[in-house]
ZAGULO-263072 format. One record per residue (C-alpha): x, y, z. Coordinates in steps of 0.05 Angstrom, whole numbers, plus 5000, padded with zeros to 4 digits. Layout:
BEGIN
XYZ;...
This chain:
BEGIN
573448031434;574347551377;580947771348;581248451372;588548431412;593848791419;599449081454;603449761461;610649851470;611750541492;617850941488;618151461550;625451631552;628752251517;631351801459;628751471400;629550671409;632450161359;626649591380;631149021344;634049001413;628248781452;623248271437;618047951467;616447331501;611646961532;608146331557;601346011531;595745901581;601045971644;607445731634;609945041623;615545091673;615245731727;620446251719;622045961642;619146241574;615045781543;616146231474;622146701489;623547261432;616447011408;615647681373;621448011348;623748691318;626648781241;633349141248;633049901248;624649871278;625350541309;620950761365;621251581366;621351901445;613851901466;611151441409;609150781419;609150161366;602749661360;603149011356;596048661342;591448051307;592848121235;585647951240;583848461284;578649031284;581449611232;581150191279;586649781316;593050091265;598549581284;604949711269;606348981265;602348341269;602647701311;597347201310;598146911387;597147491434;593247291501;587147061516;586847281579;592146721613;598446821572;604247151609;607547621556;614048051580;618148551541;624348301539;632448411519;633348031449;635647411449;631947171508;631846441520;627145981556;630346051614;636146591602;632947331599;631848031620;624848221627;624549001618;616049001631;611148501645;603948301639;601147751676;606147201724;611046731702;607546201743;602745681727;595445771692;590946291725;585046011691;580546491647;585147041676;588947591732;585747971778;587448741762;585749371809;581048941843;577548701780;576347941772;579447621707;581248451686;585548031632;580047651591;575448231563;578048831583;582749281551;588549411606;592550151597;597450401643;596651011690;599951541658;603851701709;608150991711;613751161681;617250601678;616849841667;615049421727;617448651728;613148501792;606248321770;603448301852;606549001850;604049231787;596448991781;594449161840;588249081896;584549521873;584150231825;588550641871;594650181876;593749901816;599250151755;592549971708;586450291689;581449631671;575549891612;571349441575;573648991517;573949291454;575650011485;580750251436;581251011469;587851311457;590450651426;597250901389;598951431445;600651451507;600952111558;605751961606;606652481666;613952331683;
């Protein structure tokens, strides 16, 4: 709610991970033209931002709730309709590698995506992946799901900050 957003880049390979390679990018309220960044490299990474094997780095609201320790702060994460993607750095609008993604790369959804079967799962709920997704996924269909079983997501209630800076991962 309010300001209260955030996201989590986890690391679950056997290395540590300079983050000033990646960055990521996104589109406002759908985007502007499908299959282009409306924001590429909105949020980037300061040179030498390393991510330890198994950690994970928080970006949030500056404004946001203090129990929520960011790492690093970025004033326009989602609403609910905003396509955000991890990406290679130096993405452009439309020149990019998308490494993980939340939400499509199409036009408006309207308050939000459907996730494991739950309407608008990305307005007011607090999305974490299944910990045993190893992996990025670039195919949103793929990746949200019908419903809880084929669904990479586990959908709780907004404001559910459980486990928020760690991930298990069983891979």
């Amino acid at each position: 709610s309010g300001n209260n957003k955030f996201i989590e880049i986890y690391n679950g390979t056997d290395s540590d991970v300079d983050l000033s390679g990646y960055s990521l990018s996104s589109c406002s309220n759908g985007c502007d033209v499908t299959g282009e960044f409306d924001y590429p490299d909105n949020v980037t990474f300061p040179a030498g931002t390393i991510l330890a094997s198994g950690d994970v780095y928080v970006v949030a609201h500056g404004s946001a709730d203090p129990a929520i320790a960011a790492d690093q702060t970025f004033t326009y994460l989602s609403n609910g309709d905003d396509f955000f993607a991890l990406t290679l750095a130096g993405a452009t609008a439309s020149s990019y590698t998308i490494i993980d993604a939340l939400g499509d790369m199409g036009p408006d959804p309207g308050s939000g995506w459907d996730v494991a079967g739950i309407a608008q799962a990305t307005k007011d709920h607090t999305l974490t992946r299944k910990s045993y997704i190893c992996q990025g996924n670039i195919d949103w269909e793929l990746s949200r799901g019908t419903n809880d079983e084929n669904s990479e997501w586990i959908v709780t209630e907004q404001n559910d900050f459980t486990g928020l800076g760690s991930h298990i991962a069983e891979c």
